[in-house]
Each structure stands twice: as structure tokens, then as C-alpha cells.
N, C-alpha and C positions, 0 to 999 in steps of 0.2 A: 792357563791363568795361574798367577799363585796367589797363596794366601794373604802369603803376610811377606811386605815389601818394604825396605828402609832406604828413605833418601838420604844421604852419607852413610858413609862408614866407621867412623870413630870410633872410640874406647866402645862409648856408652850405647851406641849400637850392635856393635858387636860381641856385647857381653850380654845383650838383650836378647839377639836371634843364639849364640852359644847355649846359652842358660836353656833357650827352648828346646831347642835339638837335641842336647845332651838329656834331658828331660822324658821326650820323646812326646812330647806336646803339637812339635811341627816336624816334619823331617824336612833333609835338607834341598830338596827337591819341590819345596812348598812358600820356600824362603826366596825374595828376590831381591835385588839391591841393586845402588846405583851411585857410583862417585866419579867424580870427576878427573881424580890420579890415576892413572894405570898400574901401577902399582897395588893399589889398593883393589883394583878391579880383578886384580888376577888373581890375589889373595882370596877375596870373595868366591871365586870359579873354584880355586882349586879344593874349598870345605863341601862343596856342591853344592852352592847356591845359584841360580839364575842372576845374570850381566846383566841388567838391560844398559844398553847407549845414549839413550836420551829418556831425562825424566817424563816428556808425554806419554813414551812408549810402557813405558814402568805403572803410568799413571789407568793406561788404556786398560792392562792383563791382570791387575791387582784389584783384590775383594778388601786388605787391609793396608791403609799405605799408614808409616812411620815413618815422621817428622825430624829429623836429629840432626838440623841442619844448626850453626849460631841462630841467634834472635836475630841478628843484626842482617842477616840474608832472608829472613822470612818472606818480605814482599815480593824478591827477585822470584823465591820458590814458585809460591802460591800462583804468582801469575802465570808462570809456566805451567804452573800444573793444569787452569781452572779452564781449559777449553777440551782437555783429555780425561774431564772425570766424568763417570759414572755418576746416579742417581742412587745407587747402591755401595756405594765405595764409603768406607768411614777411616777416615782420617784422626792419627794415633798422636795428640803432639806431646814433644818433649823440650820443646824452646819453652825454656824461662820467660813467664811475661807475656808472653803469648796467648792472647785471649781465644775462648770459640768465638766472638760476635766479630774479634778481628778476622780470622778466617774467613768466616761467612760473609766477613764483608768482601772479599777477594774473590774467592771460592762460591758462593750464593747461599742463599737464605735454607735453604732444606738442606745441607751441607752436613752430615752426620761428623758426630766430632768428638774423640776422647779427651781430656787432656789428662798426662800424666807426672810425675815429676818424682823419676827414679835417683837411685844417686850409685856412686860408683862399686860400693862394695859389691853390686851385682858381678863382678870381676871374678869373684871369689865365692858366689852363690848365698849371698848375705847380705842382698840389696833391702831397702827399706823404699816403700815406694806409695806414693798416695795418688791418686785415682778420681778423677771425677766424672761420669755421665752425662754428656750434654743433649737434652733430645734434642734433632728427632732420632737416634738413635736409640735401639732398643736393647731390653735389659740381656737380650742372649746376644747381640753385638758384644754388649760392655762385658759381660760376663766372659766372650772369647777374649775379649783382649785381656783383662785379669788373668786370665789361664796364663799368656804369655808372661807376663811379670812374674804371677807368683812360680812359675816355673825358677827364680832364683832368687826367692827371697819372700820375705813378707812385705803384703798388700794391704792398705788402710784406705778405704773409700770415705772422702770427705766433698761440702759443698763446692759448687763450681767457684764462686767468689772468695775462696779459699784459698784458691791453687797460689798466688803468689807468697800468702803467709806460710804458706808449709814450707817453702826454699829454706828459710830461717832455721825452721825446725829439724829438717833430715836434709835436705838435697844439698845444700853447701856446708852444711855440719862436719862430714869427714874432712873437712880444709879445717878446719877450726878443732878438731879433735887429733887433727898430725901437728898444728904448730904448738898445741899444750902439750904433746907427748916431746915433741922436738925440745922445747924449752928446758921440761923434767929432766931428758935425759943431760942435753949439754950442762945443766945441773950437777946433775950426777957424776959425770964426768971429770967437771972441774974440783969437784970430789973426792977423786980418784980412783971413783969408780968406769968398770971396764965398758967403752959404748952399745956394745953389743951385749952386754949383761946387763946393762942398765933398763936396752927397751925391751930385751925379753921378757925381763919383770914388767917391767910398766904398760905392754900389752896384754900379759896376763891379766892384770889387775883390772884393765879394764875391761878383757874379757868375762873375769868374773866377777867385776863390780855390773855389767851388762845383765845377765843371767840372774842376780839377787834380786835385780827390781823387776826381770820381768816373771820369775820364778816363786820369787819368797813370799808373796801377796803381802810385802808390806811397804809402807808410803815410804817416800825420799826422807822424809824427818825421821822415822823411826828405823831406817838404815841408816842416817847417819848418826843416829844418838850409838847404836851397836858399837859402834868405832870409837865412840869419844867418851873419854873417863874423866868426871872432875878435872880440873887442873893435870891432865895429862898432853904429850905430843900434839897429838890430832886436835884435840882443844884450842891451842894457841896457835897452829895453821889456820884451822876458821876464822881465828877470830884476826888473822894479817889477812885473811882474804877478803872478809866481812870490810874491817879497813879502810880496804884499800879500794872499794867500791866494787866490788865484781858482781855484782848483782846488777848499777847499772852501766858497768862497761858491756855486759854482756845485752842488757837492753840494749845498746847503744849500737850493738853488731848486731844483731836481729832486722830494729829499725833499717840500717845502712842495708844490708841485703834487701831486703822490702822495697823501699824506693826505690832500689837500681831494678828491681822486676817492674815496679809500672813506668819508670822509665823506659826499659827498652819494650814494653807493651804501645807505648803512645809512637 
């Protein structure tokens, strides 16, 4: 049997079973997995994970199974899975929108169930990732799987009726945090400034604009007062972004993420 099993392969799988291994949380011998490319299968073999061939078979040998299929194939999964589970088996998901009561309506009613909602900087050991508990799962169930996340990144455990507001907040946020970098730099740019010197600054900056608020114990208003001088620069940038509405264009992208998760939920 292994421990901990992922149904696809993807980035965001694979940066989740890496993160552990590297770690030394799971070894790679403990790790199983299953996709449907060949390709992708053999990749899997050759880090020394377990193959399985068919989801039932993955579903039968596994104590932790991980969900990292689209939303949009959840149903197809689930019913494959739901005549080869265990009564011990708790299930890790990472489909956006993805309810546990959906599960369990598939899966059945005692159907242990995490949901999580990683995001990609796990790539690079810098995931940000929020965590919910669903009984009947237990707190050293939910506690192993927290071990696996935080193994690359930090972990924030919020309510279960929560999971699709956090997408907004961290899980699609790195999409929205490369097209204002993209922006700045092609900015920059037209500038004449060099592209490749434009985003090394402007990653820094957010590196270390990152680090001040979770570092400096002091609130967003009193880091940005730091930067802004009467009638200086930084002053009349707020006040074009103030504006220009960005306070609710950014409601506005929040909301739109939000409703596309209980969309693909129903």
C-alpha cells in the first residue's frame, strides 16, 4: 500500500508529492500516482514513485488519495473511484469548487475528506495554501496531510465554507500578481528601460515589499504611509490608482473568481 497517491500528474501535483520527498516527509516509495499519458507515467516511475494503471487499483492500495484532476472531470473521477474505496481512505481535494458534501454525494456519506486550495509557487517551495477539515476525518488524518503541504510552503487552516473565497485571496492570485508585474515591466520598457532589469527590480520589490508586511508587524496603511511623502512621487501614483478605481476593480476580480468556483461546484 502507499501512503499518499495523486490522481493526475500536473504542475500542481507534482510540485506537491516533490515538495514532500525533497522534504523527507514521504519518501519516494510511499508516493503513488496515476495519469492517463504515458508519458507522464514514466516520468512518475522514473523519480520512484508507484504507476498504478487504473484509478480503482490506486484507489484499492492507498491510505491518502489526492484529487488534482480539472473540476470539470470531478464526476467522471469520483465514480470510478467510489466502488474501490476504503472506509479508511481520506480523500485530499484540490479541484476548485469542489465541495466535500459533493464528494460524499458520489463517494458516500462517511467519506473522509480534506479540501485544500494550494497555489503554484509550491514549484519553488513558496506555496501559500489554505486547508480545511471535513469530519469524519480526524485531527491526525488532517494533521498528516498539513505535513504534506507544509512540507513546501506555508499552511493556513480556514472554515470548510470558506474554501472557495480563499481562490480569490492566494490560489489564483499568482495569475494576477504576473499580469501587474507584466504590465510594470512592458512599462518600463517602453521607457527604455532593459526587460530583464526592469523585472529583476520589480520582483525584488515585491519580494521585499512581501517580507515587510509579514516581517515588520506593521499594518498595510502604516507601510504605505513609509513610502509616501506629502506631495511626493508615490503620492500622486496612489492617488491615479485611487482614481482610477482599483480598489473596485480588484473587488470586481475577486467577486468573478468566486462565482466561477461555485459555478463549477454545482
Amino acid at each position: 500500500m502507499t501512503m499518499f497517491s495523486a490522481l493526475g500528474a500536473g504542475n500542481m501535483a507534482n510540485a506537491i508529492l516533490a515538495g514532500a520527498v525533497s522534504a523527507g516527509y514521504l519518501s519516494p516509495g510511499e508516493v503513488g500516482t496515476y495519469n492517463v499519458h504515458e508519458e507522464k507515467r514514466e516520468a512518475m516511475a522514473a523519480k520512484g514513485y508507484r504507476v498504478y494503471r487504473t484509478i480503482g487499483e490506486l484507489c484499492r492500495e492507498s491510505r491518502y488519495i489526492l484529487l488534482s484532476m480539472k473540476p470539470q472531470q470531478a464526476e467522471e473521477v469520483l465514480r470510478e473511484m467510489a466502488p474501490a474505496m476504503g472506509p479508511e481512505t481520506v480523500v485530499v481535494s484540490i479541484a476548485a469548487g469542489i465541495s466535500a458534501h459533493y464528494i460524499r454525494g458520489i463517494l458516500g456519506e462517511g467519506t473522509k475528506v480534506v479540501l485544500v486550495m494550494p497555489n503554484t509557487p509550491l514549484l519553488v517551495g513558496c506555496g501559500a495554501t489554505a486547508m480545511a477539515c471535513c469530519p469524519p476525518t480526524t485531527p491526525e488524518e488532517f494533521s498528516y496531510v498539513r505535513g504534506v503541504f507544509s512540507s513546501a510552503g506555508l499552511v493556513e487552516e480556514i472554515p470548510e465554507d470558506r474554501m472557495n473565497e480563499i481562490i480569490a485571496v492566494s490560489g489564483s492570485t499568482p495569475a494576477y500578481l504576473y499580469l501587474i508585474a507584466k504590465h510594470f515591466c512592458r512599462y518600463a520598457e517602453a521607457k527604455g528601460i532593459e526587460a530583464g532589469t526592469a523585472n529583476r527590480l520589480f520582483c525584488q520589490t515585491m519580494i521585499g515589499a512581501a517580507r515587510m508586511m509579514t516581517e515588520s508587524g506593521k499594518s498595510h496603511q502604516e507601510l504605505i504611509d513609509m513610502v509616501t511623502s506629502p506631495k511626493g512621487t508615490t503620492l500622486m501614483g496612489l492617488t491615479a490608482l485611487e482614481e482610477g478605481g482599483l480598489e473596485k476593480l480588484i473587488g470586481d476580480c475577486c467577486d468573478a473568481t468566486i462565482r466561477r468556483a461555485y459555478e463549477l461546484g454545482r
